[in-house]
N, C-alpha and C positions, 0 to 999 in steps of 0.2 A: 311128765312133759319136760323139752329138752330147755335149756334156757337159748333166748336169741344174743347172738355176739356178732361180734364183727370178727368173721373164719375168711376173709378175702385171701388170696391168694398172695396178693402181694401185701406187704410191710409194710404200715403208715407209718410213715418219715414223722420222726419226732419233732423237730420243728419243718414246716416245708417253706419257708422263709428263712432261710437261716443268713444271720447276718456278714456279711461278704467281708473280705480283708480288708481292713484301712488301705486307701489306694492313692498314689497321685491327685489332685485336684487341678482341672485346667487350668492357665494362666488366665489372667483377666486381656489381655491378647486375642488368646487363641478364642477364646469365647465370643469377642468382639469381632472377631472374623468370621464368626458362625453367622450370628446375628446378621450379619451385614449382606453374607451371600443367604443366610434365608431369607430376611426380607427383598430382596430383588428376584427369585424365585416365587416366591409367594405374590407377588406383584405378578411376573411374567405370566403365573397359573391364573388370576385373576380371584385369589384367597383373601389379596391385599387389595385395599382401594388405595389410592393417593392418600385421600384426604382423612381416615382412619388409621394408614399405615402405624405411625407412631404410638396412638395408644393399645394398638393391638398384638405388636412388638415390644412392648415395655411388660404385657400381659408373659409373653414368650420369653421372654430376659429372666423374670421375678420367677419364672415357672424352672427355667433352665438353673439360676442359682440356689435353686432350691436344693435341686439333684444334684450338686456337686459334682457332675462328670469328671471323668478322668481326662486324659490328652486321646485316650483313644474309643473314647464314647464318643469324644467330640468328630474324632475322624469318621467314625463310623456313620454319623449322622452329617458330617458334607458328604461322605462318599454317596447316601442317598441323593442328596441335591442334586450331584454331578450325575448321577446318575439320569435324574428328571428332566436336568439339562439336556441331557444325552437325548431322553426318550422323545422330547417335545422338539429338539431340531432335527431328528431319523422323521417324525410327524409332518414336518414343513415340508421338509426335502421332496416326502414324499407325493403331498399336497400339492407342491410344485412342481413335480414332475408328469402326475396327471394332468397338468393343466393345459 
């Protein structure tokens, strides 16, 4: 009897997390500007309430300084925002224009 292994075709990656290059870390700025344009996003989307905003955002802060982003994680994640922004007044417009 043959023994069972693992004959997959492809290569399991020795580590498949393998730990990324020491990188940039955002300025406490740039981060600050994250912050500020997510929560008035997250507000517009109706994610945020008024009256929760604050400790739900400070949840969002301790989570983002965790991750240490680089300057261009951080870009990468307002370009989503802008993006949102984008999608949700192409949505109005449109909303208004059937009307």
């Amino acid at each position: 009897e043959a023994a069972i292994g693992n004959h997959s075709p492809f290569p399991t990656p020795k580590n498949p997390f393998p730990t990324p290059p020491p990188t940039e870390t955002a300025s406490l700025d740039v981060l600050e500007a994250y912050f500020q344009h997510l929560e008035t996003v997250l507000l517009k989307i109706g994610y945020l309430y008024p009256h929760t905003a604050i400790a739900r955002m400070e949840k969002f802060r301790r989570l983002l300084h965790r991750a240490s982003p680089s300057p261009e994680e951080v870009k990468m994640l307002r370009g989503i925002l802008r993006q949102t922004e984008w999608a949700l007044q192409s949505l109005q417009k449109t909303v208004n224009d059937g009307e």
